[in-house]
VMD Tcl script that builds the backbone (N, CA, C; Angstrom):
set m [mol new atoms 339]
animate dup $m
set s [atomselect $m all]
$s set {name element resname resid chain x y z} {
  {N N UNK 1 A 11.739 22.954 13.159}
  {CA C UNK 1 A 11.421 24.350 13.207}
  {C C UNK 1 A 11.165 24.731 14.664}
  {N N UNK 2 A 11.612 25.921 15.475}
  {CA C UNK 2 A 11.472 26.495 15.991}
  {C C UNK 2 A 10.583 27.628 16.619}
  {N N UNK 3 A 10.221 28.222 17.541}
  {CA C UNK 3 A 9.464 29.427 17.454}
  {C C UNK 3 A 10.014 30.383 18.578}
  {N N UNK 4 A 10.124 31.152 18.572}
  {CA C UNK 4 A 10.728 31.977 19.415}
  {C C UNK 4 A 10.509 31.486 21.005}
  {N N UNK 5 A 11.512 31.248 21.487}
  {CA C UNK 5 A 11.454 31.358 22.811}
  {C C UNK 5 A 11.034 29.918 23.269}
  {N N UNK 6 A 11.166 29.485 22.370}
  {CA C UNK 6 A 10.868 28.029 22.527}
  {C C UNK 6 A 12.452 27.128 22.608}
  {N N UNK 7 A 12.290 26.619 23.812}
  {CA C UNK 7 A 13.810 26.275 24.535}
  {C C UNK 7 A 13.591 24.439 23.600}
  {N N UNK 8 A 13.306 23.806 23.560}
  {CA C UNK 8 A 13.250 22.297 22.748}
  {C C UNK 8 A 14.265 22.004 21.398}
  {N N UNK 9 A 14.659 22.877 20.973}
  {CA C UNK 9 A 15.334 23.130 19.494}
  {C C UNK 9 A 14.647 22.518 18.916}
  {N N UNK 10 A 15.526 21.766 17.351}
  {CA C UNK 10 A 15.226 21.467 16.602}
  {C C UNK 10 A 14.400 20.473 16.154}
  {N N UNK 11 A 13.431 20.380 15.491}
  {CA C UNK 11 A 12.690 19.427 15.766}
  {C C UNK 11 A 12.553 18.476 14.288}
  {N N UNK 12 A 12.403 17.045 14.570}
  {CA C UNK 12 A 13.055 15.873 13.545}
  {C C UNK 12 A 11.826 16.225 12.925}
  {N N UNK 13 A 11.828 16.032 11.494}
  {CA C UNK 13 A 10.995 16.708 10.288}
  {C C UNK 13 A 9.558 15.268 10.436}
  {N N UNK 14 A 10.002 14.287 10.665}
  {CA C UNK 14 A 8.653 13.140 11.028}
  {C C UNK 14 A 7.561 14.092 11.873}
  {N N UNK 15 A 8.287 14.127 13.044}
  {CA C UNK 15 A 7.173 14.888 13.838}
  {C C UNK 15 A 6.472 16.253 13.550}
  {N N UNK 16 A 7.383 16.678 12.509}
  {CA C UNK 16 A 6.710 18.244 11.892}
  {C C UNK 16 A 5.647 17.482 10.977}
  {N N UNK 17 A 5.646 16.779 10.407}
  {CA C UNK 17 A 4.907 16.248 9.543}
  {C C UNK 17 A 3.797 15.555 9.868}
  {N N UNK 18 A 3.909 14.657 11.089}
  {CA C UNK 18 A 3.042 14.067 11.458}
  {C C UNK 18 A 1.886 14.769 12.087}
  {N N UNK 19 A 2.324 16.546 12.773}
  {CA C UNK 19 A 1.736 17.378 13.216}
  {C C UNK 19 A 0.751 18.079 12.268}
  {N N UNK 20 A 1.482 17.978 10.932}
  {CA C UNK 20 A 0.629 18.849 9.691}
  {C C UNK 20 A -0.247 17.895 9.103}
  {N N UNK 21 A 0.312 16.841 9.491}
  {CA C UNK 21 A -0.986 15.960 8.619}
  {C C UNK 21 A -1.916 15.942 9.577}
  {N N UNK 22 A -1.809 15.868 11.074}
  {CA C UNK 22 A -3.080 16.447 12.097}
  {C C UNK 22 A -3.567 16.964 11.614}
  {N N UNK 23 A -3.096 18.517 11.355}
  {CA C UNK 23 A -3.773 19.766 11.697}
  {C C UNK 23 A -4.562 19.364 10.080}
  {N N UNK 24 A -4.387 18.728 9.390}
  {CA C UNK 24 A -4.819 18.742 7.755}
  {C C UNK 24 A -5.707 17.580 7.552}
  {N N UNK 25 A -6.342 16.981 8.885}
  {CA C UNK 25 A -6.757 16.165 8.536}
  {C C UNK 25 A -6.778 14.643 7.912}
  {N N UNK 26 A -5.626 14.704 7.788}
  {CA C UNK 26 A -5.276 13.124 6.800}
  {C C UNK 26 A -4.411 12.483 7.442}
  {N N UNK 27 A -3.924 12.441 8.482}
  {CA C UNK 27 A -3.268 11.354 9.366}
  {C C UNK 27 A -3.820 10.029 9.288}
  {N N UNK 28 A -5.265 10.270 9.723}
  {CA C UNK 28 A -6.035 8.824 9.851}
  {C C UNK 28 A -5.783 8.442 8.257}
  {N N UNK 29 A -6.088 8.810 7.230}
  {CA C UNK 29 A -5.686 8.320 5.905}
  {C C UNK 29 A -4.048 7.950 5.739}
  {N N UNK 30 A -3.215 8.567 5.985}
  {CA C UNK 30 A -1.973 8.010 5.943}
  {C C UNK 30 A -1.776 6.583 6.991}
  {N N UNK 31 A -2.685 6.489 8.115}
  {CA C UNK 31 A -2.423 5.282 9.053}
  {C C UNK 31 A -2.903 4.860 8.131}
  {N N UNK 32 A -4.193 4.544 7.742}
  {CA C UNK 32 A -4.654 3.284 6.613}
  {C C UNK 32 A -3.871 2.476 5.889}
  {N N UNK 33 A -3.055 3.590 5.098}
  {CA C UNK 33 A -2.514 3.200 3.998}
  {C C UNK 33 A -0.899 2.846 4.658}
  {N N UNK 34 A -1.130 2.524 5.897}
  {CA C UNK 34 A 0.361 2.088 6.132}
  {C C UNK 34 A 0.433 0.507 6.035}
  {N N UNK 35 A -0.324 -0.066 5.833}
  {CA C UNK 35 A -0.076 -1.545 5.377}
  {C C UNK 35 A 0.365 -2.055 3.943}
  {N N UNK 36 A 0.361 -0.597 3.214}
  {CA C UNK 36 A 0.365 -0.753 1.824}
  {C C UNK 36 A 2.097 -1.154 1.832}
  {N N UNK 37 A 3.244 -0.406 2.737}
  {CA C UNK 37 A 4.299 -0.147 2.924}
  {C C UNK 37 A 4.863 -1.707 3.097}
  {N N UNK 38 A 3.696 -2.916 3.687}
  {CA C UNK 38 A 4.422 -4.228 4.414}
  {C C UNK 38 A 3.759 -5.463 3.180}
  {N N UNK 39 A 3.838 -4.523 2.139}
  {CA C UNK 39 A 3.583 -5.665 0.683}
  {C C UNK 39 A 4.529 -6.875 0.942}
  {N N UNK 40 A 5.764 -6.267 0.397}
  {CA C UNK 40 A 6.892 -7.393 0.780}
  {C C UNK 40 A 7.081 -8.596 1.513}
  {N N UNK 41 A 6.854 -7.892 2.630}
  {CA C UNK 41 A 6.577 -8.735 3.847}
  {C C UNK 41 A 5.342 -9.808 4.260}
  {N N UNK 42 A 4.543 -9.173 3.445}
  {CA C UNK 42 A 3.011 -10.007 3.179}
  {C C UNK 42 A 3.288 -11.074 2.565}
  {N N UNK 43 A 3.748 -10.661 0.834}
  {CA C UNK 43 A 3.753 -12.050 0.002}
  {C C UNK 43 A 5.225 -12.418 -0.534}
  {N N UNK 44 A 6.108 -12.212 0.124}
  {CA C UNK 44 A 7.311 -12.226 -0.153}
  {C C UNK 44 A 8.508 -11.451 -1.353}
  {N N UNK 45 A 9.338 -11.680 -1.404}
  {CA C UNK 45 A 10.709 -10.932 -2.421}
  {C C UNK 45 A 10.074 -11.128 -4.031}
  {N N UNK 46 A 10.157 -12.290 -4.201}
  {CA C UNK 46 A 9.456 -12.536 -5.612}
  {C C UNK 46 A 8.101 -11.952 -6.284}
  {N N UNK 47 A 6.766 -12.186 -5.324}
  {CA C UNK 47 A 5.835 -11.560 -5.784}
  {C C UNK 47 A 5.915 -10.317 -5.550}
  {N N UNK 48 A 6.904 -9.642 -4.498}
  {CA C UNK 48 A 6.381 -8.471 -4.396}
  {C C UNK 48 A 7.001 -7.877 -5.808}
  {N N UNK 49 A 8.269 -8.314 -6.498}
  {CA C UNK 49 A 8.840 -7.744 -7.640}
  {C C UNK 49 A 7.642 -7.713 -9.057}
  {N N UNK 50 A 6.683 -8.061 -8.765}
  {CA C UNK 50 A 5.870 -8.552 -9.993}
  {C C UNK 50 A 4.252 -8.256 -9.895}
  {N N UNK 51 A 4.514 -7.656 -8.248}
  {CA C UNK 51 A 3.158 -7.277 -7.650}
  {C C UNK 51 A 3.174 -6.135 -7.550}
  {N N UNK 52 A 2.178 -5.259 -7.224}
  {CA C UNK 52 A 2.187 -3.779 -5.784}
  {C C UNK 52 A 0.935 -3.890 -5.306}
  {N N UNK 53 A 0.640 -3.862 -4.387}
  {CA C UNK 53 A -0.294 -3.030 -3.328}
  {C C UNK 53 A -0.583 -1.325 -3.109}
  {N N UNK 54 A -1.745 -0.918 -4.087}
  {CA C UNK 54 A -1.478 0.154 -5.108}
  {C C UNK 54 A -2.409 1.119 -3.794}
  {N N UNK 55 A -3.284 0.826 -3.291}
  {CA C UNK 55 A -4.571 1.352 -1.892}
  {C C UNK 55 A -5.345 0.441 -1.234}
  {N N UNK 56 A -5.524 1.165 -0.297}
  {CA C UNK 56 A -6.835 0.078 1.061}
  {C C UNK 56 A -7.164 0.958 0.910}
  {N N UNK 57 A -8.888 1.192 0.687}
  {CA C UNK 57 A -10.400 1.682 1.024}
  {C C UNK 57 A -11.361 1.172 1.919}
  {N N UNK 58 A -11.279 1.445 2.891}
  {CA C UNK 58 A -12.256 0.679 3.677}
  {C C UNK 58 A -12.234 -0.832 4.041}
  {N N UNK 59 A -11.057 -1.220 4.229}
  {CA C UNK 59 A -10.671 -2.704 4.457}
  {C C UNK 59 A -10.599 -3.563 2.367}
  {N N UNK 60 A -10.810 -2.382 1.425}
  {CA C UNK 60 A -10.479 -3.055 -0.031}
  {C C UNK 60 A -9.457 -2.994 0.103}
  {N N UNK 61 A -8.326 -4.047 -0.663}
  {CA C UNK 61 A -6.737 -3.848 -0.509}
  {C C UNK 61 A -7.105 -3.973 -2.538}
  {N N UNK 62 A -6.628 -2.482 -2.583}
  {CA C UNK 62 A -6.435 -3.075 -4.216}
  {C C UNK 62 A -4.833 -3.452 -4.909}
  {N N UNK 63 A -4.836 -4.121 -5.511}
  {CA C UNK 63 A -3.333 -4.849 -6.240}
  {C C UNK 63 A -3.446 -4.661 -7.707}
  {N N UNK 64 A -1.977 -4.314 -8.489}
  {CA C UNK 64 A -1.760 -4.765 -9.561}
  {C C UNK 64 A -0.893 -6.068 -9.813}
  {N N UNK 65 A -0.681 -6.581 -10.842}
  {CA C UNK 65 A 0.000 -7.517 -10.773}
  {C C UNK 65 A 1.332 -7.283 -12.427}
  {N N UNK 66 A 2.388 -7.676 -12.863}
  {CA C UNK 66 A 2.506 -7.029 -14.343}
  {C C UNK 66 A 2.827 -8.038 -15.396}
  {N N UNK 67 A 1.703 -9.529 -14.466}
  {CA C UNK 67 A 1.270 -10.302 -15.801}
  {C C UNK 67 A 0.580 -11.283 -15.131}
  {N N UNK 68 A -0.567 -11.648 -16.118}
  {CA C UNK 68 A -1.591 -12.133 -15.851}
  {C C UNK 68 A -1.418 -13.618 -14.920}
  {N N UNK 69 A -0.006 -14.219 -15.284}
  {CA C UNK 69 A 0.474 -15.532 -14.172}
  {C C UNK 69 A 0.857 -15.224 -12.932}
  {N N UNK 70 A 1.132 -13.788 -12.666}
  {CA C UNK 70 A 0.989 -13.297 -11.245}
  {C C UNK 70 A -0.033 -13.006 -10.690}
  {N N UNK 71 A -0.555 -12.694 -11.272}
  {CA C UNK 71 A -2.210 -12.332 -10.612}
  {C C UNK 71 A -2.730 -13.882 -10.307}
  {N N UNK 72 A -2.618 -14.471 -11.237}
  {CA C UNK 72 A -3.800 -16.013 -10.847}
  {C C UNK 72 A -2.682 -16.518 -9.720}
  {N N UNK 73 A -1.449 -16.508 -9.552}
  {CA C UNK 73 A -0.855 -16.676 -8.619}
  {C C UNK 73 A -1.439 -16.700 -7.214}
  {N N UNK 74 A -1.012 -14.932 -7.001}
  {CA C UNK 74 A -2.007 -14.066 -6.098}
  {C C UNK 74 A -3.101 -14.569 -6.115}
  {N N UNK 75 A -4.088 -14.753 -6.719}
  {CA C UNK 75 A -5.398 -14.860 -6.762}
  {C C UNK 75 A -5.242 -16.444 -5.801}
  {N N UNK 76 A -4.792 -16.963 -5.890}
  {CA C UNK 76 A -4.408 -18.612 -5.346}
  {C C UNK 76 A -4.450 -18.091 -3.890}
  {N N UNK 77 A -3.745 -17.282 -3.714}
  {CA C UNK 77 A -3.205 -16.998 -2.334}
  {C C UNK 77 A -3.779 -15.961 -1.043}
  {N N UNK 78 A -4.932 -15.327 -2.174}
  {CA C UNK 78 A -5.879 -14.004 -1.189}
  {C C UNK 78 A -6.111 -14.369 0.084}
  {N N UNK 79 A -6.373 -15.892 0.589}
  {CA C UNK 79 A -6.974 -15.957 2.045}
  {C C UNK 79 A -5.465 -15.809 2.794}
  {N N UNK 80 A -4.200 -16.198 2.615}
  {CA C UNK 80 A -3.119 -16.002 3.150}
  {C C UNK 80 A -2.851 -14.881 3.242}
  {N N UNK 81 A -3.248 -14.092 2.019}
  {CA C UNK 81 A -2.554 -12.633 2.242}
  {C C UNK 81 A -3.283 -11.545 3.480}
  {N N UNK 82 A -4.888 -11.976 2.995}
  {CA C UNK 82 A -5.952 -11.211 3.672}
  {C C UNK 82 A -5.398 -11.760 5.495}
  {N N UNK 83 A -5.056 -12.319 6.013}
  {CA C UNK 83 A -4.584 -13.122 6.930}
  {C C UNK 83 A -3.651 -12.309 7.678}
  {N N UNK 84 A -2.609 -12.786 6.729}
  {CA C UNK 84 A -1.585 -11.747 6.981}
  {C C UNK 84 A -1.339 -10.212 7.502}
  {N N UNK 85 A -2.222 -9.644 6.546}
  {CA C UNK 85 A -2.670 -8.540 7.013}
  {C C UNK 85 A -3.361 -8.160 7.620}
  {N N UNK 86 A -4.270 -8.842 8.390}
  {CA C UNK 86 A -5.298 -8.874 9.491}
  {C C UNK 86 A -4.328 -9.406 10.688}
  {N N UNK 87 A -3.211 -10.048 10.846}
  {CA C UNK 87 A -2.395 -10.598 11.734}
  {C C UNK 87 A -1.523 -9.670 11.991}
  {N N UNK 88 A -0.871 -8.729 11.155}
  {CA C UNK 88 A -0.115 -7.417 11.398}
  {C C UNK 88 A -0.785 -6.441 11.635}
  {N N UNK 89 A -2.358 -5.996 11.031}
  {CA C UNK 89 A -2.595 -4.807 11.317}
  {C C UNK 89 A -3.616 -4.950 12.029}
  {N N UNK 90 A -4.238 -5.760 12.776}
  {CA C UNK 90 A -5.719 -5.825 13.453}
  {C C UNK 90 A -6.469 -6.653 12.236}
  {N N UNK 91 A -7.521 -7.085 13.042}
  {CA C UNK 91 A -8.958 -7.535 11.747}
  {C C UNK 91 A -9.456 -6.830 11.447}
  {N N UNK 92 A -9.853 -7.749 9.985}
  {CA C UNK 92 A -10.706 -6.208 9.271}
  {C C UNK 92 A -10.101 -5.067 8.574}
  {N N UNK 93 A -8.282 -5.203 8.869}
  {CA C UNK 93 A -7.546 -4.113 8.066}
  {C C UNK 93 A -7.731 -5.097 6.692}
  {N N UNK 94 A -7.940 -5.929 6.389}
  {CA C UNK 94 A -8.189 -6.190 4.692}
  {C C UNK 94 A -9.243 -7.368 4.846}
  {N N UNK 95 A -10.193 -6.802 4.098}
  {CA C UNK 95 A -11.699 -7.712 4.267}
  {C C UNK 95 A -11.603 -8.113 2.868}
  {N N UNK 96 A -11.424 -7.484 1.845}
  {CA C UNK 96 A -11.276 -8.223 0.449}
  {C C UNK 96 A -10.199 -7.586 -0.418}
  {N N UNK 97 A -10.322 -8.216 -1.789}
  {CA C UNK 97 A -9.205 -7.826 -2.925}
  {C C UNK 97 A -9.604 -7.565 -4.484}
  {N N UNK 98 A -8.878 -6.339 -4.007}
  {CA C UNK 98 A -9.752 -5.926 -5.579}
  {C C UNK 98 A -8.455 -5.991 -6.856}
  {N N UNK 99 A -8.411 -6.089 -8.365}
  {CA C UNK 99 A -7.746 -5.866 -9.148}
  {C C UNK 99 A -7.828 -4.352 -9.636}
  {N N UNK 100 A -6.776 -4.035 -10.128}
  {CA C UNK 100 A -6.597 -2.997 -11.146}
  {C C UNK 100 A -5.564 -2.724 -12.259}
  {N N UNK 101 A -5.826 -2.608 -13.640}
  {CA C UNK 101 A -4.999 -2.949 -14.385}
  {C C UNK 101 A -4.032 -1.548 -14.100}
  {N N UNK 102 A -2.685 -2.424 -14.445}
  {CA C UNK 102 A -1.600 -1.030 -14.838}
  {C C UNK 102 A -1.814 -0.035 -15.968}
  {N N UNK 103 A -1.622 1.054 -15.382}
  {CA C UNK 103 A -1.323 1.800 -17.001}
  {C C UNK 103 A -0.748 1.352 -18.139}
  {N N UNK 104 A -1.284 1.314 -19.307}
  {CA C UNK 104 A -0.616 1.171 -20.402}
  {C C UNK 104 A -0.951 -0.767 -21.001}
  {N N UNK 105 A -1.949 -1.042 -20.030}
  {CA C UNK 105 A -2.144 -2.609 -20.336}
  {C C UNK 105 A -3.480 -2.296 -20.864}
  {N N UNK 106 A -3.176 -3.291 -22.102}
  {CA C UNK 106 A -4.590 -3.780 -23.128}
  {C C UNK 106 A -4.300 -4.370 -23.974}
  {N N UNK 107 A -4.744 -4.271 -25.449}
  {CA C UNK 107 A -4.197 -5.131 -26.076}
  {C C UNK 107 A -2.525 -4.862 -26.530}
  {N N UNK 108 A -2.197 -5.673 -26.959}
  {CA C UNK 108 A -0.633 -5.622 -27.869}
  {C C UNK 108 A -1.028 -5.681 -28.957}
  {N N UNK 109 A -0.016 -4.875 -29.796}
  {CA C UNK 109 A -0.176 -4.352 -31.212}
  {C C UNK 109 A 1.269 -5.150 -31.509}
  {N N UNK 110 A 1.348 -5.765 -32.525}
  {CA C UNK 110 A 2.328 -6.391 -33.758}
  {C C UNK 110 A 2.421 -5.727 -35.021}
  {N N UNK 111 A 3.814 -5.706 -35.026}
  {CA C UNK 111 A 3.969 -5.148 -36.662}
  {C C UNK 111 A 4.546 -5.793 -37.368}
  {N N UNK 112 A 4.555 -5.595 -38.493}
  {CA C UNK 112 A 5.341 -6.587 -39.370}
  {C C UNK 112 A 6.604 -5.662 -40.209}
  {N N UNK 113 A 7.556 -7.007 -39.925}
  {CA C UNK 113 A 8.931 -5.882 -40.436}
  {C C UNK 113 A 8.894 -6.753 -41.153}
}
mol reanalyze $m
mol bondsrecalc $m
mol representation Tube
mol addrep $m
């Protein structure tokens, strides 16, 4: 976007954005949550298909997992991951790990045909 008389032209929509999330306050919240983006890269191709990295709160990294042998997996592996992500993003970008179930998980219902 443009403004009159303004010789720069067009301007790449990142930087319009990155300007509005200034002016709106939530930049610093979108930096946070930019480690959420390097899941993959954290615990690799496989877990990440079976994992997500759902928010960071305050150095909490919370995870789902979409079965309980991935999670104890993960759970095996928190000091590597927490690592990891303290090695890419500074220390202290993940101090612990929290769970959270997916939508739609509880018990299973059986029927009988």
């Amino acid at each position: 976007m443009t403004r009159r008389g303004d010789k720069t032209g067009p301007q790449p929509v990142s930087g319009i954005l990155k300007t509005v999330l200034r002016q709106c306050g939530l930049d610093q919240r979108l930096q946070q949550r930019e480690p959420l983006d390097a899941w993959k890269e954290v615990v690799g191709a496989e877990i990440a298909q079976h994992s997500k990295a759902v928010d960071i709160k305050e150095g909490v990294l919370i995870l789902e997992a979409d079965h309980g042998a991935w999670r104890q997996e993960l759970t095996l592996l928190l000091p590597m991951v927490i690592n990891k992500f303290n090695a890419l993003y500074g220390e202290g970008t993940v101090t612990d790990i929290q769970w959270r179930n997916q939508p739609g998980q509880g018990r299973k219902r059986y029927s009988r045909k």
